[in-house]
C-alpha positions as CSV (number, residue, x, y, z in Angstrom):
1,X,15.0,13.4,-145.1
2,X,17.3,16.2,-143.6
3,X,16.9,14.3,-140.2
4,X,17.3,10.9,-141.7
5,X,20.8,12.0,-143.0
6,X,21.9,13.7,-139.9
7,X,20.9,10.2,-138.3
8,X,23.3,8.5,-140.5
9,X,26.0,10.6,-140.3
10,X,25.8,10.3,-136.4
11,X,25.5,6.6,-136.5
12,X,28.6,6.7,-138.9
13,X,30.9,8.6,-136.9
14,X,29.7,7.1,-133.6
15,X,30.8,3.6,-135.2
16,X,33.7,4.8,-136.6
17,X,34.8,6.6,-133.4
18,X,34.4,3.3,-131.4
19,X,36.2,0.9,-133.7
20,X,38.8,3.4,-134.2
21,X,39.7,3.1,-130.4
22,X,38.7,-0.4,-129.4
23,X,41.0,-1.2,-132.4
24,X,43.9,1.2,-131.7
25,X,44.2,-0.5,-128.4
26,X,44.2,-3.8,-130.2
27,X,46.5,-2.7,-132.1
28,X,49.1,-1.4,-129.5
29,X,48.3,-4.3,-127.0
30,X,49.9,-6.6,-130.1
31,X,52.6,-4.2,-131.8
32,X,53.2,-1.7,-128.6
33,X,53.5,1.0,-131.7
34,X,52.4,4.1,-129.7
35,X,52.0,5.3,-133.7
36,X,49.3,3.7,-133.8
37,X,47.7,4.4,-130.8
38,X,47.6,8.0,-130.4
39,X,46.1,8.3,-134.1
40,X,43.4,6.2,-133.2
41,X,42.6,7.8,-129.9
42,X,42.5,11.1,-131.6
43,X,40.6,9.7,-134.7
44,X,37.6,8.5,-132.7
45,X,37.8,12.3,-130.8
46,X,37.6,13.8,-134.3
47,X,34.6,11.7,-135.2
48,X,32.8,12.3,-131.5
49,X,33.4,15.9,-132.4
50,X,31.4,15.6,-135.9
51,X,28.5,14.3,-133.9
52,X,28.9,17.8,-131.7
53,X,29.0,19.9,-134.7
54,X,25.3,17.9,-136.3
55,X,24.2,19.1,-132.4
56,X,25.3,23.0,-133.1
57,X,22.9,22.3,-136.6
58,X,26.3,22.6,-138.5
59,X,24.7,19.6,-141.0
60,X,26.4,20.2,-143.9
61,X,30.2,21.0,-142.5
62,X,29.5,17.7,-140.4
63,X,29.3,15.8,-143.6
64,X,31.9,17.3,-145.1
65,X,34.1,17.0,-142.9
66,X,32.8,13.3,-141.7
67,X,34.4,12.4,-145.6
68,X,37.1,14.4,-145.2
69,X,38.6,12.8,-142.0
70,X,37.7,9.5,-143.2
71,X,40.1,9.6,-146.0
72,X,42.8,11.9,-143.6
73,X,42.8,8.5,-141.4
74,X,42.7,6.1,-144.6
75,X,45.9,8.2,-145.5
76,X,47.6,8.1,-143.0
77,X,47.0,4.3,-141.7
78,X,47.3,3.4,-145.2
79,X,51.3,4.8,-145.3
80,X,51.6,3.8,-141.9
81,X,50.5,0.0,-142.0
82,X,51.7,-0.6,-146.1
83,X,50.1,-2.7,-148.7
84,X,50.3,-5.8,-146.1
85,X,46.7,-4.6,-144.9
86,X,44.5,-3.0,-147.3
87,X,43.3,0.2,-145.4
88,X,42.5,2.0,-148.5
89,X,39.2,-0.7,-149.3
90,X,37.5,1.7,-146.6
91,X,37.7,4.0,-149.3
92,X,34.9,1.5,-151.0
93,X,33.0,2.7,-147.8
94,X,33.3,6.5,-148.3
95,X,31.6,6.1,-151.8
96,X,28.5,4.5,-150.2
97,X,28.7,7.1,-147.2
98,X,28.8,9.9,-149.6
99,X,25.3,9.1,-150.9
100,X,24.2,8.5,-147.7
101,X,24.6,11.8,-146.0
102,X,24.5,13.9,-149.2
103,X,22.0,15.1,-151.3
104,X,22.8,17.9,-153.6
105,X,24.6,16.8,-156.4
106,X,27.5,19.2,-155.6
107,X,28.0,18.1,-152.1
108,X,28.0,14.4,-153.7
109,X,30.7,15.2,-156.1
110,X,32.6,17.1,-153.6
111,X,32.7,13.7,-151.4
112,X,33.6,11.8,-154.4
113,X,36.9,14.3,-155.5
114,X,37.5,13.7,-151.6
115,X,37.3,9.9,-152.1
116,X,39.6,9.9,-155.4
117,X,42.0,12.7,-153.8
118,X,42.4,10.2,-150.6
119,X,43.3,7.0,-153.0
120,X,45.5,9.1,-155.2
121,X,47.6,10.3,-152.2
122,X,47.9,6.9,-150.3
123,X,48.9,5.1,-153.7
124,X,51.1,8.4,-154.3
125,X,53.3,6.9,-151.0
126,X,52.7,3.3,-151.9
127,X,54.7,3.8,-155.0
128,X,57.4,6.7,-154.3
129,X,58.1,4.8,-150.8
130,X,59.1,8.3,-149.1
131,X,58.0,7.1,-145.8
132,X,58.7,3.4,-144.9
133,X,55.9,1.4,-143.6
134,X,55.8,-0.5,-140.2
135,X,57.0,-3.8,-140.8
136,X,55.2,-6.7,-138.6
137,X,55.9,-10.7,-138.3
138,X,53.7,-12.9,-140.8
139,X,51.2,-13.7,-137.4
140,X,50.9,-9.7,-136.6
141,X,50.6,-9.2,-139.9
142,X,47.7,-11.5,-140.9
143,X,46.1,-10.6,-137.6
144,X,46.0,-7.2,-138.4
145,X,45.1,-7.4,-141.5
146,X,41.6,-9.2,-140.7
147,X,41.2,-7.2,-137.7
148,X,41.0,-4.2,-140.5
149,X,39.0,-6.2,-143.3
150,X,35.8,-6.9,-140.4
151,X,36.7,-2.9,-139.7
152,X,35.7,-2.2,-143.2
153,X,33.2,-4.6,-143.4
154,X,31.1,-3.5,-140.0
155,X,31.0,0.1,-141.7
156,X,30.0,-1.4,-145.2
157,X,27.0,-3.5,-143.2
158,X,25.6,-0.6,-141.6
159,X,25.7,1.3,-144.9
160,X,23.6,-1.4,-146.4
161,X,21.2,-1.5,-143.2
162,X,20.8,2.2,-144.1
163,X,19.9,1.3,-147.2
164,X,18.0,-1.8,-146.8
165,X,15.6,0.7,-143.8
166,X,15.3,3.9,-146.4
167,X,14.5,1.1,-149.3
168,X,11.8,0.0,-147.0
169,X,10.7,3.3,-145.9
170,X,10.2,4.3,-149.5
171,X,8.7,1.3,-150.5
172,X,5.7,1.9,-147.6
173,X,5.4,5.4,-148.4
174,X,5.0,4.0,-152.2
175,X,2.5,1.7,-151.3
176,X,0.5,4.3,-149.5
177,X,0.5,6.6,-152.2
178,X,-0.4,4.4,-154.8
179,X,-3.4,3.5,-152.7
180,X,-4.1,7.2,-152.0
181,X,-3.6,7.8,-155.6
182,X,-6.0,4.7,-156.7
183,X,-8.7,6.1,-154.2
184,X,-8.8,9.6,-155.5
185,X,-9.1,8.2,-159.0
186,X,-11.6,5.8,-158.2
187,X,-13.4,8.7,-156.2
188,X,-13.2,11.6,-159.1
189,X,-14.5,8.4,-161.4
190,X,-18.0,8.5,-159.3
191,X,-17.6,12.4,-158.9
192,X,-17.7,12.7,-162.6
193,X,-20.4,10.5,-163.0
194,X,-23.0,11.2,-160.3
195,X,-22.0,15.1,-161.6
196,X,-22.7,14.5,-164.9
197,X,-25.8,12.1,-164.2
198,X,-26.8,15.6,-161.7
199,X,-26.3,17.9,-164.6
200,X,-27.8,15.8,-167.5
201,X,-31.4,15.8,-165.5
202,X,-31.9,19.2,-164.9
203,X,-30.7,20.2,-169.0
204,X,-32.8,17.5,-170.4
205,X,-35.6,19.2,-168.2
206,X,-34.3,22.7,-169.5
207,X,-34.7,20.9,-173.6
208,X,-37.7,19.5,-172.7
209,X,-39.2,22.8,-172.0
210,X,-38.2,24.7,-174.5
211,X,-39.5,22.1,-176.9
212,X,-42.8,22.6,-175.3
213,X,-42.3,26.4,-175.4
214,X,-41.7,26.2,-178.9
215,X,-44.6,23.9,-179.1
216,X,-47.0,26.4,-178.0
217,X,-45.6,29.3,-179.3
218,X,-46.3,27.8,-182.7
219,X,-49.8,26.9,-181.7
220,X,-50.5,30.0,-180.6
221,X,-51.2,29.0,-176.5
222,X,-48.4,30.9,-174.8
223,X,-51.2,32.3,-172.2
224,X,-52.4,29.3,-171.0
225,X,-48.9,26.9,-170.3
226,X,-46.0,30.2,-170.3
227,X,-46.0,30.7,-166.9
228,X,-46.1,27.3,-165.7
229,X,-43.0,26.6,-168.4
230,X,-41.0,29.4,-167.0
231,X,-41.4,28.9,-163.8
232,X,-39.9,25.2,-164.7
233,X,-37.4,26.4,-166.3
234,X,-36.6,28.7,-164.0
235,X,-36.0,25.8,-161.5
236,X,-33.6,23.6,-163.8
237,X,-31.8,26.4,-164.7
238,X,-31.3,27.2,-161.1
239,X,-30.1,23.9,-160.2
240,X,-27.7,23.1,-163.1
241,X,-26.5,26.9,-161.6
242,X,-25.8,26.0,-158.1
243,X,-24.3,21.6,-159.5
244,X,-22.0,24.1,-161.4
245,X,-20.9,26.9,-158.8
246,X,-20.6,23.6,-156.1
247,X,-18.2,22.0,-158.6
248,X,-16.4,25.6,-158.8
249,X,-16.2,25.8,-155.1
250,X,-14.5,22.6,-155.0
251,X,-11.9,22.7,-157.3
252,X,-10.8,26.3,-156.3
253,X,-10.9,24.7,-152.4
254,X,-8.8,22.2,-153.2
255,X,-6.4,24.5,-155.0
256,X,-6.6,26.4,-151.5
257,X,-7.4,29.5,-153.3
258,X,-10.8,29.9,-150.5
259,X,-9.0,30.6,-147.2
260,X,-9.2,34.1,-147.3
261,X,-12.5,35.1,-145.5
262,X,-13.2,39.0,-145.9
263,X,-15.6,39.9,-143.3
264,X,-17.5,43.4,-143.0
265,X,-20.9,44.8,-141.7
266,X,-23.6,42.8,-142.9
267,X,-27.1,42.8,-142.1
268,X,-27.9,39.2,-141.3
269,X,-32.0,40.1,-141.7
270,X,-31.7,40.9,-145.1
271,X,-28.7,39.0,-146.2
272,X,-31.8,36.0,-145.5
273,X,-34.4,37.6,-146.3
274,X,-33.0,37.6,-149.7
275,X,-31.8,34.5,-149.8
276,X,-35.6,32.9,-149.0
277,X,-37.0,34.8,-151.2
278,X,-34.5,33.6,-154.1
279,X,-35.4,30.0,-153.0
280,X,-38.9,30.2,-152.7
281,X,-39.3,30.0,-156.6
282,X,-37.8,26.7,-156.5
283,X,-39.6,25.5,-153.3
284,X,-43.5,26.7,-155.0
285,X,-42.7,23.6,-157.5
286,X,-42.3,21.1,-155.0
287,X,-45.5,22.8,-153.0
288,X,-42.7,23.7,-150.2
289,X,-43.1,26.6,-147.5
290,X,-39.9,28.3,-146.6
291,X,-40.5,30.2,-143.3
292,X,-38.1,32.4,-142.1
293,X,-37.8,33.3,-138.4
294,X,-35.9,35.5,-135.9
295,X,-35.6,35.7,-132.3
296,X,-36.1,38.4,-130.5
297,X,-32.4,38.8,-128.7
298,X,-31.2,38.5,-132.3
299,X,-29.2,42.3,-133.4
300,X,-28.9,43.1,-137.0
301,X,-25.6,43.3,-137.8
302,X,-23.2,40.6,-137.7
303,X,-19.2,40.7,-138.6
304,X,-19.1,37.8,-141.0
305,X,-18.0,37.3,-145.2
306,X,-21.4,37.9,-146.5
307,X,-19.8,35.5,-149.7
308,X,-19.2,32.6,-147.9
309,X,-22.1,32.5,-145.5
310,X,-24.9,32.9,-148.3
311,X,-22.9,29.8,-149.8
312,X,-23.2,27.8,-146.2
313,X,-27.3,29.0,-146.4
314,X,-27.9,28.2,-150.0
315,X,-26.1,24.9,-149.9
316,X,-27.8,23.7,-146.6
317,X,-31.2,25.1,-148.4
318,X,-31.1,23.4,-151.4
319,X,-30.7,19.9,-149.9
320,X,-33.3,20.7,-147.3
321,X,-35.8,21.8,-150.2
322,X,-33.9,18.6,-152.3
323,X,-35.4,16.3,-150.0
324,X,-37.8,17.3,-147.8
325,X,-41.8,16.1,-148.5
326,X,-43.9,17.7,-150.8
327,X,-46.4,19.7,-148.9
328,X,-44.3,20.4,-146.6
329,X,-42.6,23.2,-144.5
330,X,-38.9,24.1,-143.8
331,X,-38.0,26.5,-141.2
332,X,-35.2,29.1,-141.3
333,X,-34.4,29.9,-137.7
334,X,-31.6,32.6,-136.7
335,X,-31.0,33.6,-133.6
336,X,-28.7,33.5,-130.1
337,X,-27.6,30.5,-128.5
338,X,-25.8,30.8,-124.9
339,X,-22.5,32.6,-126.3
340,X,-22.7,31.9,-130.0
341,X,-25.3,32.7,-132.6
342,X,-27.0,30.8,-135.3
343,X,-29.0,29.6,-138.3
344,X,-30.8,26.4,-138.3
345,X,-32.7,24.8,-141.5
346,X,-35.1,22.1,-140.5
347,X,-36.8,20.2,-143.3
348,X,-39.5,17.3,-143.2
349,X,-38.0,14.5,-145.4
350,X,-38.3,12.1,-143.2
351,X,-34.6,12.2,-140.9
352,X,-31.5,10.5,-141.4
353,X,-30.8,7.5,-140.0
354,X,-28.3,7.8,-136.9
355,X,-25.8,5.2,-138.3
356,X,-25.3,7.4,-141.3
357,X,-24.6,10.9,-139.8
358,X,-20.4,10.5,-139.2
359,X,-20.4,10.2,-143.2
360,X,-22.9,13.1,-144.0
361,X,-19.8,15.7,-145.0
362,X,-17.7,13.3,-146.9
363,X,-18.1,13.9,-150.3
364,X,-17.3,11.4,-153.3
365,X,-17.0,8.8,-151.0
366,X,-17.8,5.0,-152.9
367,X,-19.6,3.5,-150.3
368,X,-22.5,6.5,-149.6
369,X,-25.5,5.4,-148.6
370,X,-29.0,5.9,-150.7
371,X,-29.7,8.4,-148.3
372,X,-27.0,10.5,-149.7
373,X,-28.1,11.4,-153.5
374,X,-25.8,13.2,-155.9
375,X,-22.3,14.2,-155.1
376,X,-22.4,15.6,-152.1
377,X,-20.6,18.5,-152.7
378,X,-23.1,21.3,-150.8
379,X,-22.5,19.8,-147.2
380,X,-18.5,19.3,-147.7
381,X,-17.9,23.1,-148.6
382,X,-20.8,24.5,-146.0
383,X,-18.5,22.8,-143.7
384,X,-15.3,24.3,-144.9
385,X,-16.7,27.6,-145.4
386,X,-18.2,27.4,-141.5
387,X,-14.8,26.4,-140.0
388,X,-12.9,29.1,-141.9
389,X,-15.4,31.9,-140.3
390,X,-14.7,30.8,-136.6
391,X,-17.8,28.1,-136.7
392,X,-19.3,24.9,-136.6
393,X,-22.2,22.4,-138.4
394,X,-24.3,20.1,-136.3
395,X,-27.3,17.9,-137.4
396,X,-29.9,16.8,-135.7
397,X,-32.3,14.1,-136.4
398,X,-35.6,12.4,-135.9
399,X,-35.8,9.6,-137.4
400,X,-39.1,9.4,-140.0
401,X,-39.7,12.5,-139.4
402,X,-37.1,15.7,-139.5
403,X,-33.7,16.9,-140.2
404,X,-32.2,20.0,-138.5
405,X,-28.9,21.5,-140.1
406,X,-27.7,24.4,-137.3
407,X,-24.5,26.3,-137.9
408,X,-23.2,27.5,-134.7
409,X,-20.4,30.8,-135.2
410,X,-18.9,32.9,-132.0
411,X,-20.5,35.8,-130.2
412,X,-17.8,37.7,-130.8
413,X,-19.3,38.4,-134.7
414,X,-22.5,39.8,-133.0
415,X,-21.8,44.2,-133.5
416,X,-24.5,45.1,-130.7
417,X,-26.4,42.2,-128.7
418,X,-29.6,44.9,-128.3
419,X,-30.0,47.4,-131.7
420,X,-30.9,50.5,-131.0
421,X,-34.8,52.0,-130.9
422,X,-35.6,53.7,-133.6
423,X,-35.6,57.7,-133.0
424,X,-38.9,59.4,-133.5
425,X,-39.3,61.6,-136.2
């Protein structure tokens, strides 16, 4: 906006400045009044010089004064040329100019009491005749006096093009929000309901349960179907858990309250270890192997927000247990990778299809594909969370068969490449 208005007052003076001199020498070539003239001359100078002060980033003085020295120069050719040409309409001009280059309400009032103080002076010397106008014959006169009304008019028309392009720029930038606005609604209405359809599964699995836990605690067979219940119950619970924490994430990403990344010493061995272990309760109910694996070059210690990368594992975990095969196996593999190091989680579900990869990280997007189950929430913030610690997330595919998750971060986390032996005892 700023830029717009320094725009417009430079257009404004730069028109004014030319007409100013083109018609000054108009003006004298018809009257030979050197009265009118030098003014002129020196009033399109003063206006070149309020473009040089917008240049030296004086932005408010420039419109200030652009005001002022309009109504100086209405003033004084209004006294000068009389009530036979009606100077003081440019006045009409000033008003629009004033909302043109001004936005604060007291710079706009302060081009208004300039506006009013201008008219009240030239009609001041309309009416106490002090100074005598130039008198001209009735051809000069009429001349003159439509020379000055297309004046007027050519500053009036670009006010209005300013106008008419800002209307139209508003307009667009309407339009686009309002189809931002009706996307993001349209996208929270399928957040909320493929969140809601997530949640309601796992808690009718959770009622279910306890029903049946009720069931047999009644009937006295609690050492036959317990475990089995619990360890159901178990898994619901964990999922509504991590629908919940996802939808946490989210919402506090969006209110960029995530960007902080506090990194310290962690040991990356046991940071999975943990982690796998955690997940393999979930995984024995869908007769799922987790293996976990390290190479050899791989240190312990890492530099890295501990927070933020068990959130980028569980995530990519969860969907690789989600929908990989039953009877099947999913690999954990950390280790070093020319100058970076990572973690890779490869289920067997079966692969993505390749025409569907540049959409995997969008989440609550209308037009997912089946492949895509649920809101899609685990991939979007493993993503966020990877770029914020220096990192990346690549997938890689076979098609029927596999899908590999690897997230790639710099060497520079790695706190010793080769760990030291252990010292005898």
């Amino acid at each position: 906006e700023q830029k717009q208005r320094i725009s417009i007052n430079n257009a404004l003076c730069f028109t004014t400045g030319v007409l100013a001199i083109v018609m000054g020498f108009i003006f004298w070539l018809i009257t030979d009044k050197l009265q009118i003239l030098i003014p002129a001359i020196i009033e399109g100078i003063g206006f070149f010089f309020i473009i040089y002060l917008n240049h030296l980033k004086k932005y408010e003085t420039a419109a200030i004064c652009m005001i002022s020295y309009h109504a100086m120069c209405v003033v004084y050719f209004g006294v000068l040329l009389g009530t036979q040409v009606e100077v003081v309409l440019a006045l009409l001009f000033m008003i629009s100019a004033t909302y043109l280059v001004f936005n604060k309400p007291k710079s706009i009032l302060i081009g208004f009491c300039i506006t009013v103080a201008g008219l009240l002076v030239t009609e001041f010397f309309y009416y106490s005749g002090i100074i005598e106008p130039i008198t001209f014959s009735h051809n000069v006169t009429f001349f003159i006096r439509w020379v000055c009304i297309a004046f007027i008019l050519t500053l009036n028309t670009v006010c209005i093009l300013f106008y008419k392009k800002t209307a139209i720029r508003l307009m667009e930038a309407l339009k686009e929000r309002s189809g931002q606005l009706e996307k993001a609604n349209h996208s929270r209405k399928i957040f909320l309901q493929e969140t809601s359809h997530e949640i309601r599964n796992p808690l009718n699995a959770i009622f279910g349960i306890v029903q049946l836990m009720r069931l047999d605690l009644k009937n006295g067979r609690t050492e036959e179907t317990l475990p089995a219940l619990v360890d159901n119950l178990y898994v619901a619970s964990f999922n509504v858990k991590d629908i919940i924490n996802n939808v946490l994430e989210l919402s506090r990403i969006e209110a960029g309250q995530l960007d902080a990344v506090n990194r310290k010493h962690v040991h990356i061995r046991h940071l999975l270890q943990g982690i796998t272990g955690i997940y393999e309760y979930v995984a024995i109910t869908k007769t799922v192997e987790i293996k976990l694996r390290f190479d050899d070059n791989m240190p312990d210690l890492v530099f890295t927000d501990d927070t933020k990368l068990s959130q980028i594992v569980n995530n990519l975990l969860l969907n690789a247990i989600k929908y990989t095969r039953s009877q099947s196996v999913i690999t954990i593999d950390c280790g070093l990778r020319d100058d970076k190091w990572h973690i890779s989680i490869t289920d067997q579900g079966g692969g993505l299809e390749t025409e569907n990869l540049q959409n995997i990280y969008r989440c609550l997007e209308a037009d997912r594909n089946a492949f895509m189950e649920g809101t899609g929430l685990g991939l979007h913030i493993s993503k966020h969370f990877a770029e914020l610690l220096g990192g990346t997330i690549t997938v890689d595919t076979l098609e029927g068969i596999s899908t590999t998750f690897t997230v790639l971060f710099p060497a520079k986390d790695i706190v010793n490449r080769h760990p030291p032996a252990p010292q005898r005892s």
